[in-house]
C-alpha positions as a LaTeX table, in Angstrom:
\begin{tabular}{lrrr}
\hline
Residue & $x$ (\AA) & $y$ (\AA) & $z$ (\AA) \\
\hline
Unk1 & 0.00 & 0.00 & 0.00 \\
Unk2 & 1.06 & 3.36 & $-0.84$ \\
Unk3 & $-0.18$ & 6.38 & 1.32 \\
Unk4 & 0.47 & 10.18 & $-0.48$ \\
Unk5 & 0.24 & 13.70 & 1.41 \\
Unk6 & $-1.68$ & 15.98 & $-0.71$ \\
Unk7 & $-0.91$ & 19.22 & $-0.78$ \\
Unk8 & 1.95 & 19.69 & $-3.14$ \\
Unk9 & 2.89 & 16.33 & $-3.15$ \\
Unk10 & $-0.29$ & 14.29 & $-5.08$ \\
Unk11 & $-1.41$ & 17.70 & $-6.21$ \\
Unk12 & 1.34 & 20.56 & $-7.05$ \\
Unk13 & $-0.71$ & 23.24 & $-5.12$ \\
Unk14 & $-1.76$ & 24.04 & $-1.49$ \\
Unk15 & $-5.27$ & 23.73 & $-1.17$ \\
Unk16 & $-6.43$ & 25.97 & 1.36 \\
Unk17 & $-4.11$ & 28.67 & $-0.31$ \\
Unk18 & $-6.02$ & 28.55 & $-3.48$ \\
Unk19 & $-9.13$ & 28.66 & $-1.28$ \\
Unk20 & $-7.90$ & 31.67 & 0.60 \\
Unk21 & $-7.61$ & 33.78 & $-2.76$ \\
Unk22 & $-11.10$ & 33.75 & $-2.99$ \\
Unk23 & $-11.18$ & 36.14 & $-0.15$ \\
Unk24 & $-8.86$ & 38.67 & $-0.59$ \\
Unk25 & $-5.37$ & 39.11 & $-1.88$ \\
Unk26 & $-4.21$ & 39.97 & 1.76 \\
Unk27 & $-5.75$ & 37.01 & 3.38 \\
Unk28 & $-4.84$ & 34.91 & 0.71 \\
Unk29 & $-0.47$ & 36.48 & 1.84 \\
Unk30 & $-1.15$ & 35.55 & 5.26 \\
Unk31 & $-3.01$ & 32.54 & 4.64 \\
Unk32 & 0.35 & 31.21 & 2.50 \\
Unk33 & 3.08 & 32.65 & 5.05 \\
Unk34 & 1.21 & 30.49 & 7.82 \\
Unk35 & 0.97 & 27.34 & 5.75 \\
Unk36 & 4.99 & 27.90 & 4.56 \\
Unk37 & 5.63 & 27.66 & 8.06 \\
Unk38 & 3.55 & 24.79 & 9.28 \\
Unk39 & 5.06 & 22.51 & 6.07 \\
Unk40 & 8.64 & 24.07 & 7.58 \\
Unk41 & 8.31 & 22.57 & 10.78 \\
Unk42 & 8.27 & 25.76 & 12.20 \\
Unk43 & 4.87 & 26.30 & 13.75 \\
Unk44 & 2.78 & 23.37 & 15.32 \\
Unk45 & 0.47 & 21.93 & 12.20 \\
Unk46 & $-2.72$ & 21.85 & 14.22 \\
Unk47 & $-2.17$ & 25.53 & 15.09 \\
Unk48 & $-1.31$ & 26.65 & 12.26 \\
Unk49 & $-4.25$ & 24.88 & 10.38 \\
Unk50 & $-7.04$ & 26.82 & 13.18 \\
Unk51 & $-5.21$ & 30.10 & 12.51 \\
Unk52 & $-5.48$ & 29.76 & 8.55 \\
Unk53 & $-9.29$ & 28.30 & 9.08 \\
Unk54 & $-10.26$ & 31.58 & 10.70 \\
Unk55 & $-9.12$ & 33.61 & 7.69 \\
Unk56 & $-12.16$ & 31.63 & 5.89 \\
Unk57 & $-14.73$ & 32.43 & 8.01 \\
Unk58 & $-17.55$ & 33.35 & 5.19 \\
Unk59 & $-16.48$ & 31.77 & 2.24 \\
Unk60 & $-19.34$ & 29.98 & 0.78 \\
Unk61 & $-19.73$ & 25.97 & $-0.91$ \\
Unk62 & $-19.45$ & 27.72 & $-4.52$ \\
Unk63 & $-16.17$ & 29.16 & $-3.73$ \\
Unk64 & $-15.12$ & 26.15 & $-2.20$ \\
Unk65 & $-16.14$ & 24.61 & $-5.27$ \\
Unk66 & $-14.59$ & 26.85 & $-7.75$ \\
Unk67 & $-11.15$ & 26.49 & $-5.63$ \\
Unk68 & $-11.16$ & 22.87 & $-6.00$ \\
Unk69 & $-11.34$ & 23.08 & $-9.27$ \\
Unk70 & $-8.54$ & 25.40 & $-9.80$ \\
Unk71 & $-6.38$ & 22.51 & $-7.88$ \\
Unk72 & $-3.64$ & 20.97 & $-10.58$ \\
Unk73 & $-2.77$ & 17.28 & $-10.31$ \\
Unk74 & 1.07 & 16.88 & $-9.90$ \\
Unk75 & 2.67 & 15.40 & $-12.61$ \\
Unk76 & 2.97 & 12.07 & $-13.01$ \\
Unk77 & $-0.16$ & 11.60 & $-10.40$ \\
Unk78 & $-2.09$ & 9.75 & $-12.85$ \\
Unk79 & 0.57 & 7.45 & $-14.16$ \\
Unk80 & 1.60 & 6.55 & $-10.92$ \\
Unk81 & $-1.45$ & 5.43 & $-9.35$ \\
Unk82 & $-2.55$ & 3.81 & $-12.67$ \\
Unk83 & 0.71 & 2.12 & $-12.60$ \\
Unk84 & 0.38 & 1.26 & $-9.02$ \\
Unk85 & $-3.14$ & $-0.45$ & $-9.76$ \\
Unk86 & $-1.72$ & $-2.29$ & $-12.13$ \\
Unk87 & 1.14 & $-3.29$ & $-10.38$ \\
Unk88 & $-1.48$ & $-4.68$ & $-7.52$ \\
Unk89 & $-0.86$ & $-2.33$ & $-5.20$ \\
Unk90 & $-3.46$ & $-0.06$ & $-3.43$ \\
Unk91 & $-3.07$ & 3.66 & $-3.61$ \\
Unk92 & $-4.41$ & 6.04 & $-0.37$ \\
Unk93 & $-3.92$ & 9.32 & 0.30 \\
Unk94 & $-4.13$ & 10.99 & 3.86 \\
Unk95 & $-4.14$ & 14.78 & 3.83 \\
Unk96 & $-4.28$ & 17.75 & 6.57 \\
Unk97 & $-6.13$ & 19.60 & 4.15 \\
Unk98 & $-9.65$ & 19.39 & 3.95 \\
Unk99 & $-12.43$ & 16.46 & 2.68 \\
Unk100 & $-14.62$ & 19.05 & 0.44 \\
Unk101 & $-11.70$ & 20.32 & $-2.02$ \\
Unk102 & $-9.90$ & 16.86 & $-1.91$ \\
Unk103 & $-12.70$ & 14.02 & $-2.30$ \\
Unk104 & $-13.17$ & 15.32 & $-6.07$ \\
Unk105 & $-9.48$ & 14.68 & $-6.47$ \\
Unk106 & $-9.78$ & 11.55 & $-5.20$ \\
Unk107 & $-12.63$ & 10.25 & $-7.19$ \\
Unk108 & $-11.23$ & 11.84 & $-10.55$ \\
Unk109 & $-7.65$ & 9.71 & $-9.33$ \\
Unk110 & $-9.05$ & 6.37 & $-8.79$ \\
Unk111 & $-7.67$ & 6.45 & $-4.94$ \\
Unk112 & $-8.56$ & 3.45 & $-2.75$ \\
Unk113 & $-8.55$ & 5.35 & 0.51 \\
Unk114 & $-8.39$ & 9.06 & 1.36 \\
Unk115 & $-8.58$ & 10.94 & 4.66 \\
Unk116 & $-8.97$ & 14.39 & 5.62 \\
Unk117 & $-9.95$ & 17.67 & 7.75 \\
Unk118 & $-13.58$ & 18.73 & 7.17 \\
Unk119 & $-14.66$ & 22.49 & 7.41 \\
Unk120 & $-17.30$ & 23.14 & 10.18 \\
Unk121 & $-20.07$ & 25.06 & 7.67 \\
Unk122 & $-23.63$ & 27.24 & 8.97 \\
Unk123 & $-25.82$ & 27.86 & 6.03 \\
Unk124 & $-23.18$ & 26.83 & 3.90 \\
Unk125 & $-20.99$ & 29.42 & 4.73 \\
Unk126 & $-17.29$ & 28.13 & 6.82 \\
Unk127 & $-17.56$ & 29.53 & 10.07 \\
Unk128 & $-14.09$ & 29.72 & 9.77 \\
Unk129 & $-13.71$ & 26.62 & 12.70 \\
Unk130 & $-12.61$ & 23.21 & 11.58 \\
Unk131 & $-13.77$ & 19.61 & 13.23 \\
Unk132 & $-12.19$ & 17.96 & 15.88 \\
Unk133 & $-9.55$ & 15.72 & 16.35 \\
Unk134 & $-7.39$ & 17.28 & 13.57 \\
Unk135 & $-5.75$ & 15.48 & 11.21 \\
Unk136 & $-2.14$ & 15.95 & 12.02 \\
Unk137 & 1.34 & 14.35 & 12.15 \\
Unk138 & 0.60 & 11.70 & 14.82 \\
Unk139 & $-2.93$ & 11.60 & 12.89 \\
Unk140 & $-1.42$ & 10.34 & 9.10 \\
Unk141 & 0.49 & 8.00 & 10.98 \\
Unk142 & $-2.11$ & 6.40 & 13.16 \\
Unk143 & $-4.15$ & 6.76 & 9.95 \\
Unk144 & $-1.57$ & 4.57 & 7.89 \\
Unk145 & $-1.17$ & 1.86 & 10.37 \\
Unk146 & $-4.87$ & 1.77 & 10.47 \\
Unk147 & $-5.65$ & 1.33 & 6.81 \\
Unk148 & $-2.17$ & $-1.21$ & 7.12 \\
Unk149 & $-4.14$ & $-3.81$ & 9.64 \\
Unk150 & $-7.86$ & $-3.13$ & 7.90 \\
Unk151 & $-6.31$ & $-4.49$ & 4.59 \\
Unk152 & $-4.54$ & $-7.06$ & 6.56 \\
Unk153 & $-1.13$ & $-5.11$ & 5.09 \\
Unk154 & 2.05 & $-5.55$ & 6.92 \\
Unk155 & 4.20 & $-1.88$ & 8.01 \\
Unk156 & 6.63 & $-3.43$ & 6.25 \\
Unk157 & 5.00 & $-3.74$ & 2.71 \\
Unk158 & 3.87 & 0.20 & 3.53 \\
Unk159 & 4.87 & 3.28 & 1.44 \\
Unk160 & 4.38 & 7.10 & 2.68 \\
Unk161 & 4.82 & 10.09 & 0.38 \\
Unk162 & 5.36 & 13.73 & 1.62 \\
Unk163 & 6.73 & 16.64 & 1.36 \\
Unk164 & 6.27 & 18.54 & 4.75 \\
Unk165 & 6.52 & 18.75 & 8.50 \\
Unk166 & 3.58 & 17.21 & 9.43 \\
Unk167 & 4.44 & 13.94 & 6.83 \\
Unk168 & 7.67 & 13.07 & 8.99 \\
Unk169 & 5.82 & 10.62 & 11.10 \\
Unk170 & 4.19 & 8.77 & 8.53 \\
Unk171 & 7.51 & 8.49 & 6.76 \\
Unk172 & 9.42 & 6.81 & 9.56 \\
Unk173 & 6.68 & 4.34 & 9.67 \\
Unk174 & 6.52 & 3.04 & 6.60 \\
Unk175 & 8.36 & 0.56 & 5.32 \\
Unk176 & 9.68 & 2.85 & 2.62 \\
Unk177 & 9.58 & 6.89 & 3.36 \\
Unk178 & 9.88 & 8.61 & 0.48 \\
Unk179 & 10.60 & 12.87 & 0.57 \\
Unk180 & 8.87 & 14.13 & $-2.56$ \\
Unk181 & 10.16 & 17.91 & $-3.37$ \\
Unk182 & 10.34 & 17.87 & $-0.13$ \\
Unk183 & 11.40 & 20.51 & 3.15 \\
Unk184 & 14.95 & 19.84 & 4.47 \\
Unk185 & 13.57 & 18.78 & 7.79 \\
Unk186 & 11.34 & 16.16 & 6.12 \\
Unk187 & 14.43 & 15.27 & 3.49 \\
Unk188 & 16.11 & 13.97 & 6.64 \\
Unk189 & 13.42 & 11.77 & 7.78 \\
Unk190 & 13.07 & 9.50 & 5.15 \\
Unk191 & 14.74 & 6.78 & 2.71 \\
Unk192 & 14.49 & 8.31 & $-0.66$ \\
Unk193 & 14.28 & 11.81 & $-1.73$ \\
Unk194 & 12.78 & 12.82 & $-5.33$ \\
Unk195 & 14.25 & 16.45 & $-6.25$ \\
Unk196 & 12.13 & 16.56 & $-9.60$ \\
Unk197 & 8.58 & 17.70 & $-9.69$ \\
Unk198 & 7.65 & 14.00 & $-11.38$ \\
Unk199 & 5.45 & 12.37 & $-9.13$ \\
Unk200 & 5.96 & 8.80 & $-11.42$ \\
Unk201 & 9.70 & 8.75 & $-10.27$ \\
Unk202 & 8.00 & 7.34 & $-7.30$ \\
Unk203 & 7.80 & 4.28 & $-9.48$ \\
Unk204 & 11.30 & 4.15 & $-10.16$ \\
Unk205 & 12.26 & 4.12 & $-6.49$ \\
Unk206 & 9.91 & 1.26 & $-6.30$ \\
Unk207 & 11.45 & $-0.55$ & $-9.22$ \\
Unk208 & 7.39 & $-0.57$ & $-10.58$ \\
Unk209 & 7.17 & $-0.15$ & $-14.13$ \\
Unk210 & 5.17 & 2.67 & $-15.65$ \\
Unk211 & 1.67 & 1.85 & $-17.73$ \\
\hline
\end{tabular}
């Protein structure tokens, strides 16, 4: 089983930035220096994601529409997870962003599993609060070893992709980490690191051929 971050790492954009342009250009600037330093390491992720939240409070289900939309596959996504299928593998992806701008990704990918944050909404407008527990660090890993035992998949035979902070802990425990474009803190933490913006080259490191 493989297990993918999201945000610039199955996709090459940050969700909730493109969501936060839909506000204003100056929400949109601190929205993007908060999330720069979550995926740093240098803020706590579960802060971090209630601070940039509260920017949103208003925006409405078209705009969150019309930002998922605007959200661009990384390359090589489809090839790698139609490769992966192929291959026999299952393909999940476990983000801290949220379920409402990442489920159409996930349906238009063919992923197995995906898990994420959900927006807390009042007349379908985001109050600007997000649900409880969070999904952070601690929760992609608990979420991969999870999925691991459901499908009756040993850690070893696991596979985690990321590219920031909060992907360190699913990293070290899978089987094979992989750092894709990746922060230098996160480059550390695991067993491969993929420099170009080719999300297929995931294949190679997995001696998979491509479809």
């Amino acid at each position: 089983m493989i297990v993918l971050d999201v945000d610039s790492t199955l996709t090459q954009d940050e969700g909730i930035d493109i969501l936060a342009e839909c506000v204003s250009s100056e929400v949109a600037a601190r929205v993007a220096a908060i999330t720069a330093q979550a995926m740093a390491g240098e803020i706590d992720f579960a802060e971090s994601l209630t601070r940039r939240v509260k920017e949103l409070k208003g925006v409405t289900q078209h705009q969150l529409v019309e930002a998922s939309l605007r959200v661009r596959h990384s390359v090589g996504a489809q090839t790698l997870v139609d490769s992966l299928h192929r291959a026999g593998h299952l393909v999940a992806a476990v983000s801290g962003g949220f379920h409402e701008m990442i489920d159409p990704l996930a349906l238009d990918l063919g992923l197995d599993l995906h898990r994420a944050n959900r927006f807390i909404t009042e007349d379908y407008l985001l109050t600007g609060e997000v649900e409880h527990p969070i999904l952070d660090a601690a929760g992609k890993e608990a979420t991969l070893r999870a999925w691991a035992t459901l499908r009756g998949i040993d850690m070893a035979d696991t596979v985690a992709v990321g590219d920031g902070s909060n992907d360190i802990h699913m990293l070290r425990a899978a089987g094979v980490g992989i750092a894709y474009m990746a922060k230098p803190v996160v480059r550390e933490a695991a067993d491969h690191i993929i420099e170009t913006p080719d999300l297929a080259l995931v294949l190679d490191v997995l001696g998979i051929p491509r479809v």
